[in-house]
C-alpha positions in Angstrom: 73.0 189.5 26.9 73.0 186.8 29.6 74.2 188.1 33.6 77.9 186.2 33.9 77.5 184.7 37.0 79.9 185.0 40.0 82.2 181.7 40.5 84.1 180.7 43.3 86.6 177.6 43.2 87.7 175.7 46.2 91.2 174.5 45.4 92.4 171.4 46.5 89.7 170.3 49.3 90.1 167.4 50.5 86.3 165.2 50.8 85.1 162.7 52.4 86.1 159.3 51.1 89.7 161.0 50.8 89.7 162.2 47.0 91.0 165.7 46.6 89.7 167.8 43.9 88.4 171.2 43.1 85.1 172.6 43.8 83.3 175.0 41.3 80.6 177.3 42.9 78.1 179.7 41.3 74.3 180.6 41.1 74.4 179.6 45.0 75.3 176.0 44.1 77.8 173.6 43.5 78.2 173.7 40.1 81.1 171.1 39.6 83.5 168.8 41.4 86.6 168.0 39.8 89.4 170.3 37.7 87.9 173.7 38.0 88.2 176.2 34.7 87.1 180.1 35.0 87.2 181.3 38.4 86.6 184.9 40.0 87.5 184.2 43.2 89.9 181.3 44.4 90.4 179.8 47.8 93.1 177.5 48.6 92.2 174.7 50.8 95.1 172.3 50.7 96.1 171.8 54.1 92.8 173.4 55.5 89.3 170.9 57.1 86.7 171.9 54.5 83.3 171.4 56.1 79.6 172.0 54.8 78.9 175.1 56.9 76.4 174.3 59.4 73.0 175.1 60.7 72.6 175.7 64.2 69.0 174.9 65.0 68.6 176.5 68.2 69.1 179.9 68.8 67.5 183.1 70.4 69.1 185.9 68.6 66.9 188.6 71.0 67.0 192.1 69.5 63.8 194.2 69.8 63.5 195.1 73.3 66.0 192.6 74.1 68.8 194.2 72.0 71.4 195.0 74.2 71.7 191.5 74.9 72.0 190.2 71.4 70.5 191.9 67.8 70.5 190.0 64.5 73.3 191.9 62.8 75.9 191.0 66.0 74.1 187.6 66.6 74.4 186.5 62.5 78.3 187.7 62.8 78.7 185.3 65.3 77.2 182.7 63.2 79.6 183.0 60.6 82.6 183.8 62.6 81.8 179.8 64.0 81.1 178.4 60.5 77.3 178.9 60.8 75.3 180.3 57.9 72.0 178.8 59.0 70.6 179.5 62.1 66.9 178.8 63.6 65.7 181.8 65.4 63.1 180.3 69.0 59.7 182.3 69.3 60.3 182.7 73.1 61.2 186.4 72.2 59.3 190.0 73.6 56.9 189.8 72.3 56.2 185.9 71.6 55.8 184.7 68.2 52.0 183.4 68.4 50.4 185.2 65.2 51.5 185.5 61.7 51.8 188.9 62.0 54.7 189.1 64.9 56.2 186.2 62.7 56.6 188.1 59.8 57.9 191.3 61.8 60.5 189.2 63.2 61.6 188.1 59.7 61.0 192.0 58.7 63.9 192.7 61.2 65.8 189.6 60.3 66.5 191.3 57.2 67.4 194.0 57.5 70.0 193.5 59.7 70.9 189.7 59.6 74.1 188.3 57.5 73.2 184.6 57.4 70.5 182.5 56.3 67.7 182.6 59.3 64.5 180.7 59.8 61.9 181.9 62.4 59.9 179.2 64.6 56.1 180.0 65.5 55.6 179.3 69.5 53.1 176.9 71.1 51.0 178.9 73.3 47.4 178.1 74.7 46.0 181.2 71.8 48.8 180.6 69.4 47.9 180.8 65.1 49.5 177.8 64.8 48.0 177.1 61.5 48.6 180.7 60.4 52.1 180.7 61.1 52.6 177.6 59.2 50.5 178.9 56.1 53.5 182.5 56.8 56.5 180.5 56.6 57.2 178.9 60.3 60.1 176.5 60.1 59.2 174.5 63.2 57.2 174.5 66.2 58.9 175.8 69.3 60.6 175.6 71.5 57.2 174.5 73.0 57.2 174.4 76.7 56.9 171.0 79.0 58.6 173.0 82.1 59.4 176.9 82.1 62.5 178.0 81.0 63.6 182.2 80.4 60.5 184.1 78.5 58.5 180.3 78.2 55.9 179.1 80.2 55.3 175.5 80.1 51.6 174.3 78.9 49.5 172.0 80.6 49.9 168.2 79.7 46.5 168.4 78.0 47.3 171.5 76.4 50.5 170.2 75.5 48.4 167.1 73.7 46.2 169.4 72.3 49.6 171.1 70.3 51.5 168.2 69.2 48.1 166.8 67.5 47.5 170.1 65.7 50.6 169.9 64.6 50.9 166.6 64.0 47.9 167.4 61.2 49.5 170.7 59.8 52.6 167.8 59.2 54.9 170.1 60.9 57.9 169.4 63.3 57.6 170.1 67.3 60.8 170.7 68.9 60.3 170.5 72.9 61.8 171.6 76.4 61.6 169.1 78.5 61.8 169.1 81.9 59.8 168.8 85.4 61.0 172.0 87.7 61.0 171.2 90.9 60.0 174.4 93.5 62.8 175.0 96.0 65.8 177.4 96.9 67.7 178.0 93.8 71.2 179.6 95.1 73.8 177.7 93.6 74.5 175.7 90.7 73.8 172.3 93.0 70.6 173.5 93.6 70.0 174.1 90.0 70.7 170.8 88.8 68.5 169.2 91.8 65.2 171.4 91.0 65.5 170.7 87.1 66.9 167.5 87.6 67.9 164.4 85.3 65.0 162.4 86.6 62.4 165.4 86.1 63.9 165.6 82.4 63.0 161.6 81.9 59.6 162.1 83.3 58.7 164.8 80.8 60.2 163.2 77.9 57.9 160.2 79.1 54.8 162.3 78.9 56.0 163.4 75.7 56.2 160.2 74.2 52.6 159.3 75.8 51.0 162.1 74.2 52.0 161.6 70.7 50.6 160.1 68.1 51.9 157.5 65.4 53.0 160.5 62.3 54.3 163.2 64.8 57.6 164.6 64.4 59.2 165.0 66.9 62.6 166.7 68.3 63.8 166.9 71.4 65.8 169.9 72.6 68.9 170.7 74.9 69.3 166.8 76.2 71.4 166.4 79.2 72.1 163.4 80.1 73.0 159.8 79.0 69.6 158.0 80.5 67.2 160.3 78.7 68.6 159.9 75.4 68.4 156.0 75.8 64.7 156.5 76.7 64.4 158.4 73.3 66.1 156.2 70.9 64.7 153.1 73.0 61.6 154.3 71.9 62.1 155.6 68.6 60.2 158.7 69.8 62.3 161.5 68.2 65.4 163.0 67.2 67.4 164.2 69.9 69.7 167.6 70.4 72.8 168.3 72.6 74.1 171.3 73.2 78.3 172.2 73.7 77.9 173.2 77.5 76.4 170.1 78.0 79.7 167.9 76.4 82.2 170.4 77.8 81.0 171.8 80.9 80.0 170.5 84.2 79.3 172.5 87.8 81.8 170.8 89.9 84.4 172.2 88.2 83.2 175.4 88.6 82.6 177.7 91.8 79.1 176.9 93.1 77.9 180.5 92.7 78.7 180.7 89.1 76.2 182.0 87.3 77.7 182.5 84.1 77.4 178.7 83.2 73.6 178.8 85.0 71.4 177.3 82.0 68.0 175.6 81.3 68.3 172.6 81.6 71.8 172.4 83.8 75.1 171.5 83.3 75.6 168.4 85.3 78.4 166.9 87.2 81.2 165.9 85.5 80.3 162.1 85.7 77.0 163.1 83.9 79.0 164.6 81.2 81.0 162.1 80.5 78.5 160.0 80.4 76.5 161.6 77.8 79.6 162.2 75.5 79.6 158.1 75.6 76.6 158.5 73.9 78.0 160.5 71.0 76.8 158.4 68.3 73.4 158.5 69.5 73.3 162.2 69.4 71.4 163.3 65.9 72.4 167.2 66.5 74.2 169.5 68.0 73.3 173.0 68.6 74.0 175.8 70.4 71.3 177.1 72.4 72.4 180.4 72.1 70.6 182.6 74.7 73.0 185.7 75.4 72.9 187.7 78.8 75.0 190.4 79.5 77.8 190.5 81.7 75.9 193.0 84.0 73.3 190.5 83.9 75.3 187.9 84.8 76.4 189.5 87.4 73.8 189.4 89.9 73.2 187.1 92.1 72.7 183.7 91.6 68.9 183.6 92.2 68.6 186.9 90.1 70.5 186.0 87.7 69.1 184.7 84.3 70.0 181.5 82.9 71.6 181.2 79.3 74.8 181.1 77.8 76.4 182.5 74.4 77.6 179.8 72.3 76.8 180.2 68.4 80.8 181.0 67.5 82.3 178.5 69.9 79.6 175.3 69.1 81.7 173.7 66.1 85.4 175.2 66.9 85.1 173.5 70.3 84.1 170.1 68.1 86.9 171.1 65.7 89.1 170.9 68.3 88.1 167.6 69.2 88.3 166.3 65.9 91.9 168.0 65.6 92.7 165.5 69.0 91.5 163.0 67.5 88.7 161.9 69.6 85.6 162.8 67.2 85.9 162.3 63.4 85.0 165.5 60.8 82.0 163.0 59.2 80.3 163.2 62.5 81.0 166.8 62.8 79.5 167.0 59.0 76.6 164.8 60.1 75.6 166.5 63.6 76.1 169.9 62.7 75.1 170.2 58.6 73.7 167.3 57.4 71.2 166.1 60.0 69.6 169.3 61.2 68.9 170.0 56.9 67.1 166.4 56.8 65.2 167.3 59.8 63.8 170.7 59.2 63.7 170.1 55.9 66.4 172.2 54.6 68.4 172.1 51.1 71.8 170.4 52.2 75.1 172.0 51.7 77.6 169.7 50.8 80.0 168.6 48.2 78.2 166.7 45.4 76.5 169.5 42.2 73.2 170.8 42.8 73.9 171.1 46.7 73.6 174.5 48.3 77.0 176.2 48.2 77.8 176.9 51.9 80.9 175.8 53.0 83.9 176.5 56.3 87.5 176.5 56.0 89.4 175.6 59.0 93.1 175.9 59.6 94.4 172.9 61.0 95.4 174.5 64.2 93.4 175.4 67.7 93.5 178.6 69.3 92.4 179.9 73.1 88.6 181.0 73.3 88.6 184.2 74.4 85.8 186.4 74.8 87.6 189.5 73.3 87.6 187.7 70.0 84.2 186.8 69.8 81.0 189.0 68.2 78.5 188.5 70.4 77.2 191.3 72.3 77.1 189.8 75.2 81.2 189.8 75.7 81.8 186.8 77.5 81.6 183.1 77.5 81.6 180.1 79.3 84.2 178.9 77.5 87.1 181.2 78.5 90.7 179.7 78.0 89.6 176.2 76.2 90.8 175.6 72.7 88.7 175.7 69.3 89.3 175.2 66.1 87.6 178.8 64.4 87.1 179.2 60.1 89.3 181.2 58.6 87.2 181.8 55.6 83.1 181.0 55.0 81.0 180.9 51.7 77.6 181.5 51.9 75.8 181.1 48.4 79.1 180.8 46.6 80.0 183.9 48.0 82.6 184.4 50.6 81.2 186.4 53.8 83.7 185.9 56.2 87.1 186.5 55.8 89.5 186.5 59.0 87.5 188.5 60.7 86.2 190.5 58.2 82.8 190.3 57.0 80.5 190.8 53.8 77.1 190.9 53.7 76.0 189.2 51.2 72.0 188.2 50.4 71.0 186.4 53.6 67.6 184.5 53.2 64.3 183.9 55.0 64.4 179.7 54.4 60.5 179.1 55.1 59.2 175.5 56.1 57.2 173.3 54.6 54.1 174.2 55.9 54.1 177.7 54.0 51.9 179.4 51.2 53.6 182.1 49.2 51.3 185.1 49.2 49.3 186.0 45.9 
């Protein structure tokens, strides 16, 4: 006798284009929009955003010898908590991820403790296996290195060539740091800004662009200003990434000693930052760049201290909140956060049409204060203190729901491999 499959309904949701109708989930899909029939589990969405749960394509979730900072299990509950149920794991990690073998140990301890969907990107070193971490199941290439950031070293502009054209052949995608890091004294968040500065960040996205070849794909990380995404798109040389501190924050509003919003590449002034969130519609993705500390770390001092902020549960509350305002729409949300970052690594989408995968958010229409306390992360603080964001009350991963104001199932999480990979015989 046939397995009766699990369904989930979606009452009432109200999709884009404005028609409201009912949403029938099972076997991890959509199964049918319109007047649902049998259902196991019901969720009423009338008066609630429903969103195609997103994919944050930038994250280091740490664990192994970093786990006091962050492990899979409290990193993946942060994901969900912020509507997340895909997130992209960097190869910066201790140790890197430069052979098949430490990739597939990384996914080893992925599962057992993650509660999302996770992918695992091979690094770009001068000895890296970069075809045998496609041929294992590598979703991307990088974050590869054109200035050093926390646990990277940058490569050499040839070596940097070298990588992008191997890659280029193994038709996989390179997702890059770029910036020029200037040496100097780096004591306050001025300083900061000044050594990794905007015009450093141009100049390696220029030598970036000079070194790749007609076929490369190409994504740039972490953006942070307005004149280097104009380069970009000028240029039709990739797609390009922003990150939530980099809309929101910006050091002179902040004491000049502050190291909790010290990052790779900086927040800028607050002129900068508006200026790059008049570039909204040029921005292909937003992600997190979720690179925990803790608060002890944190709180040495400024030259001591590392850079990288939490930010996988605030990214799309604090755009939710915006959108509540009125000054974003939900498609672009949709688009940014969802729909883009599955087109670009190649992802089965979520969204609301049958056959699509069935990962969906439910937000109330209603902001709350971000406070730390609330949040999953181990690292027990944020950046983002006392702003307002709009968090799910409920989110379905696979047409099953794992999060559940504040309470969390864990459900069958998978590996999602790139398109580079060879299934083992």
């Amino acid at each position: 006798m046939d397995q009766i499959q699990e369904v989930l309904v979606l009452r009432d949701v109200l999709i884009p284009g404005g028609r409201v109708c009912d949403i029938t989930l099972s076997e991890g899909k959509v199964s049918h929009v319109g007047a649902s029939g049998r259902a196991d589990t019901i969720c009423r969405c009338n008066d609630l955003f429903v969103l195609p749960a997103g994919i944050d394509m930038h994250v280091h979730m740490r664990d192994g010898s970093q786990a006091h900072k962050e492990d899979w299990e409290s990193g993946t509950k942060s994901a969900l908590a912020g509507g997340v149920t895909v997130v992209v794991d960097q190869p910066n990690t201790i140790p890197p991820v430069t052979t098949p073998n430490i990739l597939h140990e990384r996914a080893q301890l992925a599962q057992k403790q993650a509660y999302c969907h996770y992918a695992i990107n091979a690094g770009v070193t001068t000895d890296a296996d970069l075809e045998g971490m496609s041929r294992a199941g590598a979703m991307a290439f990088g974050e590869t290195f054109a200035g050093p950031s926390s646990y990277g070293e940058a490569l050499s502009r040839d070596d940097l060539g070298s990588a992008i054209h191997k890659i280029r052949n193994l038709d996989g995608l390179v997702t890059l740091h770029a910036e020029v890091v200037q040496e100097g004294e780096d004591n306050t968040l001025g300083s900061h800004d000044r050594l990794r500065s905007i015009a450093g960040e141009r100049e390696a996205v220029r030598m970036i662009q000079d070194l790749t070849l007609p076929g490369s794909r190409i994504h740039f990380c972490h953006i942070s200003n307005a004149e280097t995404i104009v380069d970009i798109k000028n240029h039709d040389s990739g797609t390009v990434e922003v990150t939530p501190h980099h809309l929101f924050l910006s050091y002179d509003s902040c004491n000049p000693d502050d190291t909790h919003v010290k990052v790779n590449p900086p927040i800028r002034t607050e002129s900068e930052r508006k200026k790059i969130c008049e570039y909204w519609n040029q921005i292909d993705v937003i992600a997190s760049d979720h690179a925990p500390h803790t608060i002890q770390e944190k709180g040495t001092s400024f030259p001591e201290s590392p850079s990288g902020i939490p930010g996988v549960e605030t990214m799309i509350p604090l755009l939710m909140a915006e959108v509540l305002n009125g000054r974003i729409s939900l498609s672009d949300v949709i688009e940014k956060t969802s729909t883009n970052p599955a087109r670009i690594l190649g992802i089965e989408p979520a969204g609301f049409h049958p056959g699509m995968r069935a990962d969906f958010a439910l937000y109330p229409k209603e902001s709350r204060m971000i406070c730390a306390d609330d949040l999953n992360s181990k690292a027990g603080w944020t950046p983002y203190e006392g702003k307002t964001g709009v968090f799910p009350r409920q989110v379905i991963m696979s047409g099953r729901l794992v999060y559940d104001q504040g309470l969390f199932t864990k459900a069958n999480p998978m590996w999602l491999k790139g398109r580079g990979y060879i299934p083992e015989k």
